[in-house]
Structures are given as C-alpha cells and as structure tokens.
C-alpha positions in Angstrom: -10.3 1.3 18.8 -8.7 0.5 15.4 -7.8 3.8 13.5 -9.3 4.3 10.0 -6.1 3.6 8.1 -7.0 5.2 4.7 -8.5 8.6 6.6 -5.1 8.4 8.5 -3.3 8.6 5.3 -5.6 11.0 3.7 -4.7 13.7 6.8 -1.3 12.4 6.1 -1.6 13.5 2.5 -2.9 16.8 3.9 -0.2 17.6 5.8 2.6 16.6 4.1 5.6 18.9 4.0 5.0 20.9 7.0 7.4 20.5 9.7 5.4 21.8 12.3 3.2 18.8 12.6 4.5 15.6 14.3 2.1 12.5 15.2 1.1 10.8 18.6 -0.8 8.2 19.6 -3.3 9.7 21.9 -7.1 9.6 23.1 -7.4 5.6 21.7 -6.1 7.3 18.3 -3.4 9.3 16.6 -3.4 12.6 16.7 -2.0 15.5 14.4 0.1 17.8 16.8 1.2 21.5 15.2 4.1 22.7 17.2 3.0 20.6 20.4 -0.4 21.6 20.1 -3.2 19.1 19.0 -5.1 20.4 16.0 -6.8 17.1 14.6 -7.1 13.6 15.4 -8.4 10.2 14.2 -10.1 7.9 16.6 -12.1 4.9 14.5 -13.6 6.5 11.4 -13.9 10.3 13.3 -12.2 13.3 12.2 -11.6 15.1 15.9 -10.9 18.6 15.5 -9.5 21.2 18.0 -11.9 24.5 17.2 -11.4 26.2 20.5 -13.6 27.1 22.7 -14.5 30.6 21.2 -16.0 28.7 18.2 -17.0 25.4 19.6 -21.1 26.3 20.0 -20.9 27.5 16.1 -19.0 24.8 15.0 -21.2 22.0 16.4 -24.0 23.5 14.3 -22.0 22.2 11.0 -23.7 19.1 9.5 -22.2 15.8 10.6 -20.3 17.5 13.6 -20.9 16.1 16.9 -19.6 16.8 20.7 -16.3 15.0 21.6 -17.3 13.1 25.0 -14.1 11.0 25.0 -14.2 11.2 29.0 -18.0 10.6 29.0 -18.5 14.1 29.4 -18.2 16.9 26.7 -14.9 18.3 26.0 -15.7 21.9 25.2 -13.7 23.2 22.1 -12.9 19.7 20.8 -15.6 17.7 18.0 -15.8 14.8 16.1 -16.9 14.9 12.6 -18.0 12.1 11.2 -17.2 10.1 7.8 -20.0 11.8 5.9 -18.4 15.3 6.6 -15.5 14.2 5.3 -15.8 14.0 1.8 -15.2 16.1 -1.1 -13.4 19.6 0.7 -14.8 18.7 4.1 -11.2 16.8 5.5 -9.0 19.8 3.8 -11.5 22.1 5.7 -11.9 20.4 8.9 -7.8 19.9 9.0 -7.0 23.1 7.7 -9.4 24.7 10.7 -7.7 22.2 13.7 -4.4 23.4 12.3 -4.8 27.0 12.1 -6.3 26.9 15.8 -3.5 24.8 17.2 -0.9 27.2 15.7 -2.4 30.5 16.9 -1.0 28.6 20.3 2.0 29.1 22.2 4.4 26.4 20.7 5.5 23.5 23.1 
C-alpha cells in the first residue's frame, strides 16, 4: 500500500529537529520510531498511533479512531486514525500523543 506522501511530509514537518526520531519502513508503511520505539506511523492515508495499552479502550472512543487489525486481529494499544481526524490540530495531537508514549519507553 502506497503511503500518503503529503501526510508523510506533514508528520515530517512535525518532527523536524528532534534527533530522537529516525524512520523505517514497517507494517506496509513508514513508521516514526522515537529512540527505537514506534510512536506513529503511516500506512495509505491512516495516521497509526502507539497509545499503549493503558489508554487504548479510551482512545478508540475519539472520533475517527479505529482499531489497528494489521494482522487481521486487533493489535491492543496500537489505532488508526483516519484522514478526517487529521485536520486542523488533530495530526500535531495524534503525533505528539504516539511520541510522548514511545519515549516514556526504554530506549533501543
């Protein structure tokens, strides 16, 4: 699946300037890794975002959010949010809530 090349550059944008966060090709995607860890990633025209399994249940209540079944099965603490979530502050939010998960982890 083709990744959403202005979204990509618009997490790029995001994340600019911080030199914990490197970039991988992963789950069909490319994914936003913070010290090792993955915090966000684009696969097609879906945000994926690493909440954690503490606040997964509460975040898939969010409007536009929906389980990440990548496998076929649910990937507890991992989400898509899709392209209408992502407008106005909902990236910045979305990114800045992957990121400040993945980094709360053990670096790699």
């Amino acid at each position: 699946m083709a990744v959403d090349a202005e979204l990509h550059e618009r997490v790029r944008l995001l994340l600019a300037g911080d030199m914990s966060i490197s970039e991988r090709a992963m789950f069909g995607g490319i994914a936003f890794m913070c010290n090792g860890n993955m915090a966000v990633g684009i696969v097609g025209t879906r945000l994926m975002v690493r909440v954690g399994r503490d606040r997964w249940q509460e975040a898939l209540l969010e409007p536009h959010v929906t389980e990440m079944d990548f496998t076929g099965r649910s990937m507890r603490g991992f989400m898509y949010v899709m392209p209408e979530g992502l407008v106005g502050g909902g990236l910045k939010t979305w990114v800045e809530t992957g990121i400040r998960f993945a980094a709360s982890l053990p670096p790699k």
